[in-house]
C-alpha positions as CSV (number, residue, x, y, z in Angstrom):
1,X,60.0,-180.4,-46.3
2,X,56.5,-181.4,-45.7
3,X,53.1,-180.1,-47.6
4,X,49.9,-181.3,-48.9
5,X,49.3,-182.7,-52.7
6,X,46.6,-180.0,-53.5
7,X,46.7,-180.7,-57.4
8,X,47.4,-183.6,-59.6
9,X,47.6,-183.7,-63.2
10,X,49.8,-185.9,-65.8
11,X,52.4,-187.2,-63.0
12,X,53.0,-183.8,-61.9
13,X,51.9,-182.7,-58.0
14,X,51.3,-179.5,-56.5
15,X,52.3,-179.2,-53.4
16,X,51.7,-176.6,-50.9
17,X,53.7,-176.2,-47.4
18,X,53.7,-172.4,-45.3
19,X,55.9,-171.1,-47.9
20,X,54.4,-171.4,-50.8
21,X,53.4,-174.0,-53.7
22,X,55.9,-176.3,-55.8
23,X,55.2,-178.2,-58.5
24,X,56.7,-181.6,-58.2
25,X,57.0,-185.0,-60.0
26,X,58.0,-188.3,-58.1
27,X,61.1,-189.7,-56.8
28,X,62.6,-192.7,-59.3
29,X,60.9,-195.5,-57.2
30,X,57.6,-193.8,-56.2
31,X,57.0,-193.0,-60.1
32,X,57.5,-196.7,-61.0
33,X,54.7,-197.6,-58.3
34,X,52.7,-194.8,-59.4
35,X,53.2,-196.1,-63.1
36,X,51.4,-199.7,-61.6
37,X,48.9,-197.8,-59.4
38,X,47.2,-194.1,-60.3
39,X,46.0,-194.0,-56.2
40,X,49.2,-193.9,-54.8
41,X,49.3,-190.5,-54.9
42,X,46.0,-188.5,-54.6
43,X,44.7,-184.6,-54.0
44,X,44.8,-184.3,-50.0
45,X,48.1,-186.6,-48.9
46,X,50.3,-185.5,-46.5
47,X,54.1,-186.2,-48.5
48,X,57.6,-185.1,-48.0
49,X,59.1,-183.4,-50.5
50,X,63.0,-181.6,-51.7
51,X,62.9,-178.4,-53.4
52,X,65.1,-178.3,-56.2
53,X,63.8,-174.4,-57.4
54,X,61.8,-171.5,-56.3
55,X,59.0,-173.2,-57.5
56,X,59.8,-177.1,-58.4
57,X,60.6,-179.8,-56.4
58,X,60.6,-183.8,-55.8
59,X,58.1,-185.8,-54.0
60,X,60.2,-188.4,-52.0
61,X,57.7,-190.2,-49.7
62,X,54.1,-190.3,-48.4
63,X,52.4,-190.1,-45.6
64,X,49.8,-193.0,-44.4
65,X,46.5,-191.9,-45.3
66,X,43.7,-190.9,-41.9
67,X,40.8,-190.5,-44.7
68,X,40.1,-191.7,-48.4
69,X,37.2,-191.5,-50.3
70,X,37.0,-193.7,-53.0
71,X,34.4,-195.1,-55.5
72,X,34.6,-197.7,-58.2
73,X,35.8,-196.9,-61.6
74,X,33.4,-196.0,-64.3
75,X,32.7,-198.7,-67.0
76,X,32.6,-202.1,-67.3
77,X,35.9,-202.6,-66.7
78,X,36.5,-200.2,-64.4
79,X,33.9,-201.2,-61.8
80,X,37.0,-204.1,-60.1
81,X,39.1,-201.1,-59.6
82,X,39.4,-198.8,-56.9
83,X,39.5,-194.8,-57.9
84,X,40.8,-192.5,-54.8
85,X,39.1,-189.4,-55.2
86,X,41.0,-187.6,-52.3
87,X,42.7,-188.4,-48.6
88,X,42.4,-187.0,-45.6
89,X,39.0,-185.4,-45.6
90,X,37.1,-185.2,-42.7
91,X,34.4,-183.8,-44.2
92,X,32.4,-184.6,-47.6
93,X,29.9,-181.8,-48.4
94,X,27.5,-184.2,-51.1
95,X,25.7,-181.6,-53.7
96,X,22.2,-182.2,-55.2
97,X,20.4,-180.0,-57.5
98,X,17.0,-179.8,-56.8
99,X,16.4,-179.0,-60.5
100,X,18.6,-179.0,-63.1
101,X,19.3,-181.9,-63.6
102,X,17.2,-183.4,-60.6
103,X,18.5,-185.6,-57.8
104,X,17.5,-189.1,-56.7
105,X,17.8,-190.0,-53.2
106,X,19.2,-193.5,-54.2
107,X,22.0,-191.9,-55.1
108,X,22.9,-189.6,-52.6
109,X,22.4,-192.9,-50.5
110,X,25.4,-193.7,-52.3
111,X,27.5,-191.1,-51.6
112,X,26.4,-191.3,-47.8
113,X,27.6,-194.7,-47.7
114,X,31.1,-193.9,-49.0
115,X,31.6,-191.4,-46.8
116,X,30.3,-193.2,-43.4
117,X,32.5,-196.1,-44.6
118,X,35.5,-193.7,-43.6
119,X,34.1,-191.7,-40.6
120,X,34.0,-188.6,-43.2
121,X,31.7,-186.6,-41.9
122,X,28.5,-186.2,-44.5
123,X,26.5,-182.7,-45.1
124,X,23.8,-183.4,-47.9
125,X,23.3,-180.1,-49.7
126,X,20.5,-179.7,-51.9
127,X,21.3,-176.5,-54.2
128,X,19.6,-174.3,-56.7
129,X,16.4,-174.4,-54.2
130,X,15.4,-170.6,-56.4
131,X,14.2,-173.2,-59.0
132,X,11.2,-175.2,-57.0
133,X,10.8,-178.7,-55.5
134,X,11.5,-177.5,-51.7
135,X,8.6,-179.1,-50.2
136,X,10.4,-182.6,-51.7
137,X,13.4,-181.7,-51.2
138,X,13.0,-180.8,-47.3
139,X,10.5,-184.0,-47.0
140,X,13.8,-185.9,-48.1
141,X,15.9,-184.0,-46.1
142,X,14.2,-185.1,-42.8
143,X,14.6,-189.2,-44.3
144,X,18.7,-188.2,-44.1
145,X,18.3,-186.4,-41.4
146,X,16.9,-189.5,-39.3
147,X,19.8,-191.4,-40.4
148,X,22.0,-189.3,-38.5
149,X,23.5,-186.7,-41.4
150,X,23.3,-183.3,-41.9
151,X,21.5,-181.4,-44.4
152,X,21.4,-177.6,-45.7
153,X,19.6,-175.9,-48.4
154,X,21.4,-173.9,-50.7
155,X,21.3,-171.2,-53.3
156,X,23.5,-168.7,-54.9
157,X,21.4,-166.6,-57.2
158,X,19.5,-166.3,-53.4
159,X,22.5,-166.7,-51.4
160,X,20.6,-168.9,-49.0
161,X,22.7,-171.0,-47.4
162,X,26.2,-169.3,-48.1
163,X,26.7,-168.5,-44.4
164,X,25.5,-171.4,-42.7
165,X,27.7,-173.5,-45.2
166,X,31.0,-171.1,-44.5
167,X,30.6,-172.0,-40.9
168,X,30.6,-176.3,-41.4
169,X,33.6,-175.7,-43.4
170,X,35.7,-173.0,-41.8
171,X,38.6,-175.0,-40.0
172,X,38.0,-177.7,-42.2
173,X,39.5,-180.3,-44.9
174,X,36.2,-180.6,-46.8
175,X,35.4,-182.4,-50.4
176,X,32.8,-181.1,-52.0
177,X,31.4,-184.0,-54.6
178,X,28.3,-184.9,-56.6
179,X,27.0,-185.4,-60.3
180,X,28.3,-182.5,-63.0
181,X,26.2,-179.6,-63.2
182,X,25.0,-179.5,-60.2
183,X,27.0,-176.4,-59.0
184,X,29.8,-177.5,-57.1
185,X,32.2,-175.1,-58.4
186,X,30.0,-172.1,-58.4
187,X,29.2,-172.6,-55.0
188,X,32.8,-172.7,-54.3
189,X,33.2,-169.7,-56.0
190,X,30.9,-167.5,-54.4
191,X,32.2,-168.5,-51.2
192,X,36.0,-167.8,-52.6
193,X,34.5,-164.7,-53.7
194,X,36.2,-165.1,-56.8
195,X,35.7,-166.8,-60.3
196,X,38.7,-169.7,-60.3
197,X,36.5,-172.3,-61.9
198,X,34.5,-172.5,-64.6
199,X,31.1,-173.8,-65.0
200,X,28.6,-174.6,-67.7
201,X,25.0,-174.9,-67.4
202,X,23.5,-178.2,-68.1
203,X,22.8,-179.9,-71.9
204,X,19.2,-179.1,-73.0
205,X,19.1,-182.2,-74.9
206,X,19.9,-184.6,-72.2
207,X,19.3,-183.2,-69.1
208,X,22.2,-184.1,-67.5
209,X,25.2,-181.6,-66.3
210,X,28.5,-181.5,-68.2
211,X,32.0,-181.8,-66.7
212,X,33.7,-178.3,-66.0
213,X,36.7,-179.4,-63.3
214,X,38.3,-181.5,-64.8
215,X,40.6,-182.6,-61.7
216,X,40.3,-182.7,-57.9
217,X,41.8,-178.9,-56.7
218,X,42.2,-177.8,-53.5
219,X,41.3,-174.2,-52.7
220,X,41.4,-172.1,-49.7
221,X,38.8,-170.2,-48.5
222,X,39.4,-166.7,-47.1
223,X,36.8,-167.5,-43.8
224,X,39.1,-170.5,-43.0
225,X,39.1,-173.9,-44.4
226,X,40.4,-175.8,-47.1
227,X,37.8,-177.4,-49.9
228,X,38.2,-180.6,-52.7
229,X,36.4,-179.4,-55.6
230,X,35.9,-182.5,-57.6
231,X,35.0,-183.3,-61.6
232,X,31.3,-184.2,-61.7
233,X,30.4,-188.3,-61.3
234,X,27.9,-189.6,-63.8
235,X,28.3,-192.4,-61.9
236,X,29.5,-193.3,-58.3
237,X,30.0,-197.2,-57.5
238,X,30.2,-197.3,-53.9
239,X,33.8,-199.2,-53.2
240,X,34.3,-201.4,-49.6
241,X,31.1,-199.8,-48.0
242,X,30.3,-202.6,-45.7
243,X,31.0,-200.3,-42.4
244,X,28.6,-197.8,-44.1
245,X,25.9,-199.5,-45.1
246,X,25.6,-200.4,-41.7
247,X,25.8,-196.9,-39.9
248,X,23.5,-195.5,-43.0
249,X,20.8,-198.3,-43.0
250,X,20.7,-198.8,-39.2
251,X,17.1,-199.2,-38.8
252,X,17.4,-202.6,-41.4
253,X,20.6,-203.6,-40.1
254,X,19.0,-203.7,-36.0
255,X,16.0,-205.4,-37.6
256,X,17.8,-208.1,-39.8
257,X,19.4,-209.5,-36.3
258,X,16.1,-211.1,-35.6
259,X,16.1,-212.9,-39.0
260,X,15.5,-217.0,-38.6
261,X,18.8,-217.5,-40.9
262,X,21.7,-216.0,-40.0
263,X,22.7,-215.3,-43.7
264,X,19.3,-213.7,-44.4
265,X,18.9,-212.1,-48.0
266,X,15.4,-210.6,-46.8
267,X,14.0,-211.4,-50.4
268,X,12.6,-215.2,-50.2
269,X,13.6,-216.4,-46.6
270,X,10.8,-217.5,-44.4
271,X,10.5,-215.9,-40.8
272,X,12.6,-212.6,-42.1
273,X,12.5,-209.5,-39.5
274,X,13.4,-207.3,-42.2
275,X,10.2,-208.6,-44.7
276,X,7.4,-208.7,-41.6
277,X,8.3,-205.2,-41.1
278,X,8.0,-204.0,-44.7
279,X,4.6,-205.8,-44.9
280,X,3.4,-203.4,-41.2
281,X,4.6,-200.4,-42.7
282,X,7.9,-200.0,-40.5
283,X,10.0,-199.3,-43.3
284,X,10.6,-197.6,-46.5
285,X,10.1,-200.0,-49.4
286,X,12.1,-197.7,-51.8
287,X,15.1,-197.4,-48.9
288,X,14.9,-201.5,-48.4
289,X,15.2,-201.9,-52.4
290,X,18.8,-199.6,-52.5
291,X,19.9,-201.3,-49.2
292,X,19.5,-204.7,-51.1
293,X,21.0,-203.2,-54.1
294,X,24.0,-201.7,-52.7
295,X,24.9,-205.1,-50.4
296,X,24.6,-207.3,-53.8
297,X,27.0,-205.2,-55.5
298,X,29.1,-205.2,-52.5
């Protein structure tokens, strides 16, 4: 039997084929690689599966991967590590609160470039537009725009949005990520039309959202379409994002060819493309600084 790993928690999978969902664990010599290495498995595979019950069954292999999205781990020690946070997405719908707590564009910069790096196709949404800062938001919105990815405005105290969002997803395998409270689950749950997750509204003291999924789900919406819902990131270290940094931050990348040194740093080399044209005006200062940032910790 074959299904998709649409829940995992504690070395026990969900896994849902047409006839229903199982909950598995791992074949004797998968668990012992899963034991050495957490990403083996991850929400999204593709695995072949026995069922030993109405409802139970064992995971016995794994498909190869079209899709992961991946970031480094949290921490100090984790930032070496890789940490899958799903497979086989082909699309990665990035939420931003305009308010509440408040995005930065250096991050969803981030995000972009981990999803580029795997041909994952990126929507920027920048939710809970009700509470103010359009006119910024929709002046940022053209800056990712010009880089080639898509961007929507959403709302659901409004609704605004809702439809135009049901449409990019319907037919879809989508991951919806971003920081915690920025309402990714609610948003999920309007357009589930039901209340599956829960959601908190974001600490007064620090300003920051709090975690409410606590594990990457996999839900079905009723338009069509499958959706990741995934635990908030405080913190997203972009992992192996050399292919997208280069499709994100074309406009450096096409300058930096006509560097002097080959191995130009653009910081202190004479004769750098990429300097002359911050100095005219040609581009973003702020943009150049997180280009600059993301290759060194690359």
């Amino acid at each position: 039997m074959q299904g998709m790993v649409t829940m995992k928690s504690k070395g026990l999978f969900k896994v849902k084929d047409h006839e229903g969902e199982f909950l598995c664990s791992l074949r004797g010599t998968l668990l012992r690689e899963y034991n050495e290495n957490r990403n083996l498995v991850a929400v999204g595979d593709d695995v072949d599966f026995q069922a030993t019950s109405a409802n139970r069954g064992v995971i016995t292999s794994i498909h190869e991967r079209k899709t992961v999205l991946a970031r480094r781990g949290a921490g100090p020690r984790g930032r070496y590590h890789q940490q899958v946070v799903a497979a086989n997405i082909q699309q990665a719908v990035l939420v931003f609160a305009v308010k509440e707590p408040p995005y930065k564009l250096n991050s969803i910069e981030r995000y972009l470039v981990a999803a580029r790096s795997q041909d994952i196709e990126p929507i920027v949404c920048f939710n809970k537009v009700d509470l103010g800062r359009r006119e910024e938001a929709e002046r940022d919105g053209e800056v990712i725009r010009k880089n080639g990815s898509q961007v929507i405005y959403t709302s659901i105290i409004t609704g605004e949005g809702m439809e135009i969002l049901q449409g990019i997803l319907k037919d879809h395998l989508s991951l919806f990520a971003g920081s915690s409270g920025v309402g990714k689950t609610s948003i999920i749950n309007m357009l589930e039309k039901q209340e599956r997750g829960r959601t908190k509204e974001v600490s007064r003291s620090s300003g920051k959202g709090r975690h409410t999924t606590t594990a990457p789900s996999i839900y079905e919406l009723p338009g069509g379409g499958l959706v990741v819902d995934t635990p908030g990131m405080r913190e997203f270290g972009v992992w192996d994002g050399e292919q997208g940094i280069k499709k994100q931050f074309k406009d450096i990348e096409d300058l930096a060819r006509y560097c002097h040194f080959s191995d130009c740093t653009h910081t202190h080399e004479p004769r750098c493309r990429v300097k002359a044209a911050l100095e005219n005006g040609e581009i973003d200062p702020r943009q150049l600084e997180n280009y600059l940032k993301l290759i060194k910790e690359l």
